[in-house]
C-alpha positions in Angstrom: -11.9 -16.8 13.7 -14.1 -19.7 14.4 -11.9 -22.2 15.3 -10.6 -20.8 18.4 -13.3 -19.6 20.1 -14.7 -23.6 19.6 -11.8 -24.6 21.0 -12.4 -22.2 24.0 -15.9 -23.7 24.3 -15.0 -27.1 24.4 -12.5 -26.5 27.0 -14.9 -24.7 29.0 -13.6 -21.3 28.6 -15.2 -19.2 26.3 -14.1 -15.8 26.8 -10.2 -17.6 26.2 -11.5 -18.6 22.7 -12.7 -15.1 22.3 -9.2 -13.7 23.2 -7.7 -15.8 21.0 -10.0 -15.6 17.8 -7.6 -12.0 18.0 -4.9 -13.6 16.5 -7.2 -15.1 14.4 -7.3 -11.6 12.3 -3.7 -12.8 11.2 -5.5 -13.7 8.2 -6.4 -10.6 7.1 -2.8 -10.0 6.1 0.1 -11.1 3.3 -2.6 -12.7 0.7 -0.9 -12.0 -2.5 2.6 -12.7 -1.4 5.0 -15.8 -2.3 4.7 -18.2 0.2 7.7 -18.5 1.9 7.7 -14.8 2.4 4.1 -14.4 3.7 5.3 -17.3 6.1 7.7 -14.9 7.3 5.4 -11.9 7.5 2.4 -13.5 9.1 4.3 -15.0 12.1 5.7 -11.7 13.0 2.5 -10.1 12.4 0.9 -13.0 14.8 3.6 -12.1 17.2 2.7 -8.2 17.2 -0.8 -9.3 17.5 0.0 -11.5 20.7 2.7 -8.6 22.2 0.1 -5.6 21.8 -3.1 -7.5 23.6 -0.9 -8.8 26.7 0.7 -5.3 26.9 -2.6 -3.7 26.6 -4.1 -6.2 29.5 -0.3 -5.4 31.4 -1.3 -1.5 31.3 -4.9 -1.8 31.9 -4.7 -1.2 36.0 -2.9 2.4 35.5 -5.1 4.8 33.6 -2.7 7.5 32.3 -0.1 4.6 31.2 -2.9 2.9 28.8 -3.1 6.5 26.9 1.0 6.3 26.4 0.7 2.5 25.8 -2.3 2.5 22.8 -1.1 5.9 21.4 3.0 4.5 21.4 1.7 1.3 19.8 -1.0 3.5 17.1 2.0 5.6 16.2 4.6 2.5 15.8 2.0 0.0 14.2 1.6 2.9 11.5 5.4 3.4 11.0 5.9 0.2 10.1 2.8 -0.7 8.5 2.8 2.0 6.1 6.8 1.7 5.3 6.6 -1.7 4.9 3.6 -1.6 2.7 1.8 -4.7 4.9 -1.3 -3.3 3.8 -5.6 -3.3 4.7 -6.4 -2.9 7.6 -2.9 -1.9 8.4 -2.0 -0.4 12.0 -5.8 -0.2 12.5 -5.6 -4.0 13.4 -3.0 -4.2 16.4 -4.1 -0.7 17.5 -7.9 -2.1 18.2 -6.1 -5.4 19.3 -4.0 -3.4 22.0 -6.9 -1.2 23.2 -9.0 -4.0 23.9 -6.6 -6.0 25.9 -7.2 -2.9 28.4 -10.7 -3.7 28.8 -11.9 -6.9 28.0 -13.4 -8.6 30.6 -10.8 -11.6 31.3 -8.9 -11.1 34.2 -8.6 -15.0 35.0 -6.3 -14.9 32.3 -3.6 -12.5 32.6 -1.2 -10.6 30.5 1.1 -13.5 29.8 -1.6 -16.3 29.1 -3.2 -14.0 27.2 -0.6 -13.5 24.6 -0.2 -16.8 24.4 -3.7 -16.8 23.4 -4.0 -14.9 21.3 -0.6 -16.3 19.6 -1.9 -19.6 19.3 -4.8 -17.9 17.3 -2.3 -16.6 15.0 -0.6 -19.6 14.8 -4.0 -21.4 13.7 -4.5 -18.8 11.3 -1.0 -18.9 9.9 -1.5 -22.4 9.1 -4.8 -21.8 7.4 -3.0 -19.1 5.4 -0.4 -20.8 4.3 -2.4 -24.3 3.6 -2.2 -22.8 -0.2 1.4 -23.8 -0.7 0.5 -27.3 -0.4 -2.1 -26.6 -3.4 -0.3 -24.3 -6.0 3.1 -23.4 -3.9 4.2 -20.9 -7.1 0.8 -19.5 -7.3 1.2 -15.7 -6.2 4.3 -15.5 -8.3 2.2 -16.7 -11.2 -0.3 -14.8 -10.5 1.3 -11.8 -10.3 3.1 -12.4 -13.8 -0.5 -13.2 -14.8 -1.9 -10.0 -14.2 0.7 -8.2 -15.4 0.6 -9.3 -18.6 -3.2 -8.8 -18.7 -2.2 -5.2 -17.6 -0.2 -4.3 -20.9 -2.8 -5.4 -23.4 -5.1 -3.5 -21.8 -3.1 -0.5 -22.3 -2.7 -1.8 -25.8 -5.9 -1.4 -26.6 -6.2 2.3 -24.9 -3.3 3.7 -27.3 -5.1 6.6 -28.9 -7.9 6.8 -27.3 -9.1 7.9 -24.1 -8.0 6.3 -20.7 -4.3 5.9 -22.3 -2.3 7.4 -19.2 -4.4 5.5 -16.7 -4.0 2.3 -18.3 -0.5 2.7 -18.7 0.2 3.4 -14.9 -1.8 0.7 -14.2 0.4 -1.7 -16.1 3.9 -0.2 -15.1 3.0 -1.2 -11.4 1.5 -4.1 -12.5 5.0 -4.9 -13.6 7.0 -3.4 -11.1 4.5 -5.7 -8.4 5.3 -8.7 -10.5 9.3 -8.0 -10.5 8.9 -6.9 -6.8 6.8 -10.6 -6.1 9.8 -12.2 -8.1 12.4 -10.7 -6.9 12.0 -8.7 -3.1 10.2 -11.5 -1.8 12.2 -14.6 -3.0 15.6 -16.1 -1.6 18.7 -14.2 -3.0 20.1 -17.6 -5.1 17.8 -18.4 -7.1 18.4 -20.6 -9.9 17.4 -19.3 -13.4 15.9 -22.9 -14.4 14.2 -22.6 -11.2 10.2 -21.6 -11.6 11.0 -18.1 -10.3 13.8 -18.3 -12.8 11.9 -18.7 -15.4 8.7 -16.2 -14.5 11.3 -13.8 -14.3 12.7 -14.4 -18.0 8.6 -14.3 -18.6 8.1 -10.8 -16.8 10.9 -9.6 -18.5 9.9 -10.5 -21.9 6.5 -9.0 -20.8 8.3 -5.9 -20.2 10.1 -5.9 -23.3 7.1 -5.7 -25.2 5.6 -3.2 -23.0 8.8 -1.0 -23.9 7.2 -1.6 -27.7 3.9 -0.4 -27.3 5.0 2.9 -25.6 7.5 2.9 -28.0 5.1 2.9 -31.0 2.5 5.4 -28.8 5.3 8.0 -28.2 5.8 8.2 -32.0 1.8 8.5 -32.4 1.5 5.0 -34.3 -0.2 1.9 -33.5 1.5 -0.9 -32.0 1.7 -4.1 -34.5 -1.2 -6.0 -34.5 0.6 -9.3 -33.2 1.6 -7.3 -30.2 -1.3 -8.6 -28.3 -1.2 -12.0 -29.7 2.1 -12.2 -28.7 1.6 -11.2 -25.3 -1.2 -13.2 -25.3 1.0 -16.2 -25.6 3.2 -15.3 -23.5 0.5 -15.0 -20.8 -0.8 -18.5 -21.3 2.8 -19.9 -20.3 2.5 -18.8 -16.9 2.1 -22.2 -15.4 4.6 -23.6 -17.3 6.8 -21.1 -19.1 8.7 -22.7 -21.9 12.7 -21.6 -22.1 13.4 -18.1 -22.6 16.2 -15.7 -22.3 17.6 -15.8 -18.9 18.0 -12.1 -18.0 21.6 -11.0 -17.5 19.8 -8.6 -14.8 16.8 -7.8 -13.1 15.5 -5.0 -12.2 15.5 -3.7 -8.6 11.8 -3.6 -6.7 10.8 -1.9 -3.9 13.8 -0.3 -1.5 14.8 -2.5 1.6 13.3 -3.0 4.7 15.5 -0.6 6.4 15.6 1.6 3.8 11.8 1.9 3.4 11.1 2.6 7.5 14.0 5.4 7.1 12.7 7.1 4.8 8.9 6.9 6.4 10.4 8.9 9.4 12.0 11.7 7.1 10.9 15.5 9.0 8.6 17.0 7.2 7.2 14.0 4.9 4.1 13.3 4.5 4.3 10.0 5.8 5.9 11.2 9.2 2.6 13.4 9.5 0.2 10.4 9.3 2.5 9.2 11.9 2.2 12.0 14.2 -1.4 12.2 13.1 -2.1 9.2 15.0 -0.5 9.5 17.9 -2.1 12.9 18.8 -5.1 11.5 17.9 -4.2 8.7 20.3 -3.5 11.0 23.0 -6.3 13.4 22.6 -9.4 10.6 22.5 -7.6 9.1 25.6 -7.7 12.0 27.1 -10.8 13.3 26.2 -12.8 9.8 27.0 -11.3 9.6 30.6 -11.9 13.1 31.6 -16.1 12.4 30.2 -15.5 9.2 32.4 -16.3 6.9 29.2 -16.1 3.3 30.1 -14.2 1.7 27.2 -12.5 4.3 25.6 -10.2 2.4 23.7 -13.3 2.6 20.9 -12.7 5.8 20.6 -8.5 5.2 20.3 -9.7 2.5 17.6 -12.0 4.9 15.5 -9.1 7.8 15.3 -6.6 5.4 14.3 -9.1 3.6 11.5 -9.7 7.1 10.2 -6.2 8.8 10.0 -3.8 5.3 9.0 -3.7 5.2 5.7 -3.1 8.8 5.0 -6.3 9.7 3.3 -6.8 13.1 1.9 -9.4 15.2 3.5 -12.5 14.3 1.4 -11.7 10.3 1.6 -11.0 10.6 5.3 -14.4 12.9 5.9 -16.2 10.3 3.6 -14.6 7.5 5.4 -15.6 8.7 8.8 -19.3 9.1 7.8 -19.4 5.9 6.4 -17.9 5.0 10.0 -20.9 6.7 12.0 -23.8 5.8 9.6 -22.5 1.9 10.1 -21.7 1.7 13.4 -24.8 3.5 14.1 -27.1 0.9 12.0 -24.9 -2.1 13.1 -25.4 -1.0 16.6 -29.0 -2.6 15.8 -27.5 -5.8 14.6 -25.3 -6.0 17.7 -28.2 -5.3 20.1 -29.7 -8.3 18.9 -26.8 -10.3 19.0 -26.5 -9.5 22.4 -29.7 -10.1 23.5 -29.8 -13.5 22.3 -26.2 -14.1 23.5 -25.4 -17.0 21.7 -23.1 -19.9 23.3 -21.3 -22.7 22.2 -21.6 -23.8 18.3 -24.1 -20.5 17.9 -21.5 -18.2 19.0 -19.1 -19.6 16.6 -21.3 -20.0 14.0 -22.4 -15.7 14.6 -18.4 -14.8 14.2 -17.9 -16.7 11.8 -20.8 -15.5 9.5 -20.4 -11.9 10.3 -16.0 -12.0 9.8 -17.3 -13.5 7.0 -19.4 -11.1 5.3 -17.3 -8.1 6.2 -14.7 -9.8 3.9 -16.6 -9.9 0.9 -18.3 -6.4 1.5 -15.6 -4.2 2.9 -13.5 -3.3 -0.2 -17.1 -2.1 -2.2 -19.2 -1.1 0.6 -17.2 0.1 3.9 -20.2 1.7 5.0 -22.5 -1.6 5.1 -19.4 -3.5 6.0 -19.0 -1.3 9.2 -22.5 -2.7 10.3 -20.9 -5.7 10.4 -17.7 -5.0 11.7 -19.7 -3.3 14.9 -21.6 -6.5 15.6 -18.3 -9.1 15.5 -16.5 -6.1 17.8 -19.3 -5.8 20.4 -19.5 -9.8 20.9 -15.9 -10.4 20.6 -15.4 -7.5 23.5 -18.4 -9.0 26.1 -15.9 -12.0 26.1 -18.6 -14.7 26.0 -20.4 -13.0 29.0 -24.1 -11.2 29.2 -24.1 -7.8 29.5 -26.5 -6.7 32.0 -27.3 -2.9 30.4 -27.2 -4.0 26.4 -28.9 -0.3 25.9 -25.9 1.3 27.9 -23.4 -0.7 26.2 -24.4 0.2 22.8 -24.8 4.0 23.2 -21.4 4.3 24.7 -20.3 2.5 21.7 -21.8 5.5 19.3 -20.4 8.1 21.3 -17.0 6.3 21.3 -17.1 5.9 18.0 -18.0 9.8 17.4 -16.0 11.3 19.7 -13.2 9.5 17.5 -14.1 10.2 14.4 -14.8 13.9 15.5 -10.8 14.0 17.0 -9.8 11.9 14.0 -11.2 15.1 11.9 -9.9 18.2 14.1 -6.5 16.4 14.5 -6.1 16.3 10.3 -6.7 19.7 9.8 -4.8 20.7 12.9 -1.6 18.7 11.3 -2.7 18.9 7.4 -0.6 17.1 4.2 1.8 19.2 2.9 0.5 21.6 0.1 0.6 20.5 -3.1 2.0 23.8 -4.3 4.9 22.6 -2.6 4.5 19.1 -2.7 4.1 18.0 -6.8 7.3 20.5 -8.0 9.1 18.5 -5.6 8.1 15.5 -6.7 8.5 16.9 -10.2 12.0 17.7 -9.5 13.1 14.3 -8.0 11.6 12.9 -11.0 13.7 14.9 -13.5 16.7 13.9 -11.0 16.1 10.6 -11.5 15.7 10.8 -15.0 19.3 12.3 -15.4 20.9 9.8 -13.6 19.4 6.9 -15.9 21.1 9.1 -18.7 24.1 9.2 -17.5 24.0 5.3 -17.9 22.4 4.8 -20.8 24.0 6.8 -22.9 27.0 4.2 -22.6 24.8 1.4 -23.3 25.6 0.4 -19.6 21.9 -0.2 -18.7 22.5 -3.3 -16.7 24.9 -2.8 -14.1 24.0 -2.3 -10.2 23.7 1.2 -10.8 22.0 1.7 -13.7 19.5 -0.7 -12.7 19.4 1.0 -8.8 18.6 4.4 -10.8 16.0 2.7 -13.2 14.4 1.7 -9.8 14.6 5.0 -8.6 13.6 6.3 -11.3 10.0 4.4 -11.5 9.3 5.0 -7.9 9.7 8.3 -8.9 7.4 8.5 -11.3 4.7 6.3 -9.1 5.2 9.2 -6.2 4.1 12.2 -8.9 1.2 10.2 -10.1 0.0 9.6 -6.2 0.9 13.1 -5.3 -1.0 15.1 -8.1 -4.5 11.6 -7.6 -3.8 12.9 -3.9 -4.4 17.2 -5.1 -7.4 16.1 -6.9 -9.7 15.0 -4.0 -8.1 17.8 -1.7 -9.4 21.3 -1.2 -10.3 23.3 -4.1 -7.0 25.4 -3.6 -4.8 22.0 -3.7 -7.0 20.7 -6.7 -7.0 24.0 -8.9 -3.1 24.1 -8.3 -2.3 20.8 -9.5 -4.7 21.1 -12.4 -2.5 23.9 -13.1 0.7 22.0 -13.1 -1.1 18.7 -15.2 0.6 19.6 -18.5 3.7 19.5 -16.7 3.3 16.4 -14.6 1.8 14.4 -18.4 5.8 15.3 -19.7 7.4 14.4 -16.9 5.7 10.9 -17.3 6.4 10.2 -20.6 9.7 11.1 -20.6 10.0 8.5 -17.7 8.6 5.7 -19.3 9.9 6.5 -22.4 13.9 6.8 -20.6 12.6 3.2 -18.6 11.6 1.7 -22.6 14.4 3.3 -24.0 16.4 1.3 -21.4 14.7 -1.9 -22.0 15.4 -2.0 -25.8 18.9 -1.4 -24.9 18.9 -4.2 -22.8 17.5 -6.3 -25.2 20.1 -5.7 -28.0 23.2 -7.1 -25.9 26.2 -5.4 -24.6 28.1 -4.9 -27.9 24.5 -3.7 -30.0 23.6 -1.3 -26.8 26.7 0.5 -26.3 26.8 1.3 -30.6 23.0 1.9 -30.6 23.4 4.2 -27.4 26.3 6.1 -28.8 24.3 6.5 -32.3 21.2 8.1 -30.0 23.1 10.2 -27.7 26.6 11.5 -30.5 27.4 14.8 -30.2 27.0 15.5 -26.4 23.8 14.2 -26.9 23.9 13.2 -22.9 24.9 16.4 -21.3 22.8 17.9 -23.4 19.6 16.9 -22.0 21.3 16.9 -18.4 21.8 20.4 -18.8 18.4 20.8 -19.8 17.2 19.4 -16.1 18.7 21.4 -14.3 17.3 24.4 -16.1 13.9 22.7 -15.6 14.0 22.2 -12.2 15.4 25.1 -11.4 12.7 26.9 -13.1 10.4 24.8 -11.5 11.9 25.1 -8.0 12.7 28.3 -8.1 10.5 29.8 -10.9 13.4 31.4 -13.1 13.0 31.7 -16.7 14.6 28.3 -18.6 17.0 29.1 -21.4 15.8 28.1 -24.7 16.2 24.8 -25.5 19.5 23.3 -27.5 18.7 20.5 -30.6 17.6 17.1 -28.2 18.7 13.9 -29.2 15.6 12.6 -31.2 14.8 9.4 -28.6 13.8 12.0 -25.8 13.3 15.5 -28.2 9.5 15.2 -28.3 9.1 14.9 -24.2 11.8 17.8 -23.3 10.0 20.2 -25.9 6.9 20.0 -24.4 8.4 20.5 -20.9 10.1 23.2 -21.8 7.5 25.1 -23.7 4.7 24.4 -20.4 7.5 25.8 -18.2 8.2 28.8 -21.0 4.4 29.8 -21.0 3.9 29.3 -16.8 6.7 31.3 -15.9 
């Protein structure tokens, strides 16, 4: 952030560093991703950056054109942040970064010099990003196998007592990050003596013995003791993982690109109504700030977009948007001064620098004292390096901006809510049980490492991630929402464990061989044993869909018998 807006001083042109300290929030993005691929995401992300301030500065002259424009780029900025799981601060980011191009006071610039500003900020901040590589170039990846294996014997030592489910969640997508790190993100050839190669034999092993442990909790027994030990060891080879077992597959991560943004636009979903969300948001604080004649309105735009994003639940977003108020409010002290003073030169880096700074390391555990922050870099980023004649003016149009936002952020949400959870979890419930048939219908051949199998084992554990999310979601909604997934809990605990026990049961398998799985899988599932239990889904979710009684249940192969029981008696006594 610093670096340009010196460079803009010593060429005598301050308020062109300021533009280009913009790109500068480049940085803010792709930290935890393998470097080649954050290479990739942060140029196109500096890109974005430099296309949504020179069309925001292209717009600015035509005042019903800049509402289209910032709304259009709120709406698409959320799309593909949110499908493409870029994450904090998201769309937020190239919203604010589009808004201001309408009003910042550089004319001398222009729409075309000014993305070219603000790209070469990103560029600078791309190359400060990625000076890691030249450090530790495998250090994500390592880190991500890292964590993952600290994940698991945490939830070793939760087995039996309380905080079990959480812990195990926590290490399933601690896992499924790691696979996605080594896998999604990397080159499709890569070697298995390579040093993804052989993190990904690591991962795998650390998945194996996750299969273990749940294998040992499902049957109410403590894992061995040298579980954790072993783990343990296995976790101290991360920076240089001896040989180990190449996997003859590996498991699928996230969906693809394509794939991903598809699904985001489904009708209905949830995610298309954080999409829409925006963009009437958009629209309405547009309109409503030009019809109350408010000077920079794209604060308001900014503040609607910051509070409906990320698809927060109504408590989060309400708590969010007070936090918003009460620090803009207070920072609005902090930015008064800063104006006042109007620092130049090395001072007015130096003041960016210290306040990007601290809203870094005080924004994920305070938002509201980070906000008072976040005000004062905004406010002397936007008066472009010049003094502003009517500091009082400037900073109560700032509040009002900022409430009228957050006011249309709030009447928008409940005017286009999240779909009920009434609805929502048996859905998720039932795409779930789908999922969990389909894996059965490959592992009781033992064929647990083909394409499909291993698409449907991927399916499978997104599946399960999206009913944790949606009943988390439930609990901080409206007491209707939260009292009706309470209701369905005992159901959504089953569902789980008979997820991650079909994902362990798959695992073993694959660790037996080709010849040992197919035997061991025919011994588990003789008799039928596989239509069976698919029979037994579709009574489930039929009865869960549709609320008919479900049949009683037939003798369950023993491997799965203990999580379809207690399904089916929940859905016997709820009927």
């Amino acid at each position: 952030m610093g670096a340009p807006i010196l460079a803009g001083w010593l060429a005598g042109d301050v308020s062109a560093g300021l533009m280009a300290s913009i790109g500068g929030f480049t940085a803010l993005y792709g930290s935890g991703r393998p470097y080649l691929s954050r290479a990739i995401e942060l140029a196109l992300i500096a890109l974005a950056f430099a296309f949504s301030v020179g069309l925001g500065m292209l717009v600015a002259p035509s005042g019903w054109a800049v509402v289209i424009v910032v709304a259009a780029i709120a709406m698409i900025a959320t799309w593909l942040s949110n499908a493409l799981q870029i994450g904090p601060p998201g769309a937020y980011m190239f919203t604010l970064a589009c808004a201001a191009g309408t009003a910042m006071p550089a004319e001398h610039i222009g729409p075309v010099g000014a993305s070219l500003l603000v790209f070469g900020g990103g560029a600078f901040a791309w190359a400060v990003h990625m000076s890691g590589a030249l450090i530790s170039f495998r250090g994500p990846e390592r880190a991500a196998v890292r964590n993952a294996g600290e994940a698991v014997i945490a939830y070793i030592k939760t087995i039996g007592v309380s905080g079990e489910t959480a812990a195990r969640h926590r290490a399933a997508l601690a896992l499924h990050h790691a696979w996605a790190t080594l896998v999604n993100h990397q080159p499709s050839n890569v070697s298995a003596d390579s040093p993804v190669g052989r993190l990904r034999a690591l991962n795998r092993e650390l998945h194996l013995r996750f299969a273990e442990a749940m294998g040992a909790a499902s049957r109410s027994q403590s894992p061995a003791p040298e579980l954790s030990d072993d783990i343990r060891k296995l976790v101290d080879q991360v920076r240089d993982p001896k040989h180990l077992p190449t996997p003859d597959a590996i498991p699928l991560g996230h969906p693809t690109a394509w794939a991903a943004m598809t699904e985001a636009l489904q009708p209905g979903s949830n995610s298309m109504r954080v999409i829409l969300r925006v963009g009437v948001a958009a629209v309405v604080a547009s309109a409503l700030a030009a019809v109350l004649h408010f000077e920079r309105a794209y604060w308001a735009i900014a503040a609607t977009v910051l509070m409906l994003h990320q698809g927060f639940d109504w408590l989060r977003m309400l708590q969010r948007s007070i936090e918003r108020l009460l620090g803009t409010w207070i920072g609005l002290l902090l930015a008064g001064a800063i104006l006042i003073l109007h620092p130049q030169g090395l001072w007015l880096v130096l003041t960016v620098m210290a306040l990007q700074f601290t809203i870094e390391m005080l924004v994920v555990r305070n938002y509201a004292l980070a906000a008072v922050f976040i005000t004062g870099v905004a406010l002397t980023i936007a008066a472009g390096g010049h003094p502003v004649d009517d500091v009082g003016g400037y900073l109560w149009a700032r509040g009002v901006d900022t409430l009228l936002g957050c006011v249309v952020a709030l009447a928008v949400f409940r005017l286009i809510p999240p779909r009920a959870s009434t609805l929502y979890i048996p859905q998720q419930l039932a795409r779930a049980l789908r999922a969990v048939s389909d894996v059965i219908s490959h592992l009781a051949h033992g064929a647990v490492t083909t394409k499909k199998a291993r698409t449907a084992r991927r399916e499978l554990q997104l599946a399960s991630f999206a009913l944790t999310h949606a009943y988390e979601d439930s609990l901080v909604a409206s007491r209707a929402r939260r009292v009706a997934a309470e209701e369905l809990w005992p159901a959504i605990a089953a569902v789980e464990r008979l997820a991650y026990r079909t994902l362990s049961t798959c695992w073993a398998l694959e660790r037996l061989g080709a010849e040992s799985a197919r035997e061991t899988a025919a011994s588990m599932f003789s008799n039928d044993g596989a239509a069976r239990v698919q029979k037994a889904l579709d009574e489930f979710i039929d009865s869960i869909m549709n609320g008919t009684s479900s049949p009683p249940l037939q003798p369950m192969p023993a491997v799965l018998a203990a999580e379809l029981m207690d399904l089916h008696e929940f859905l016997r006594r709820q009927r």
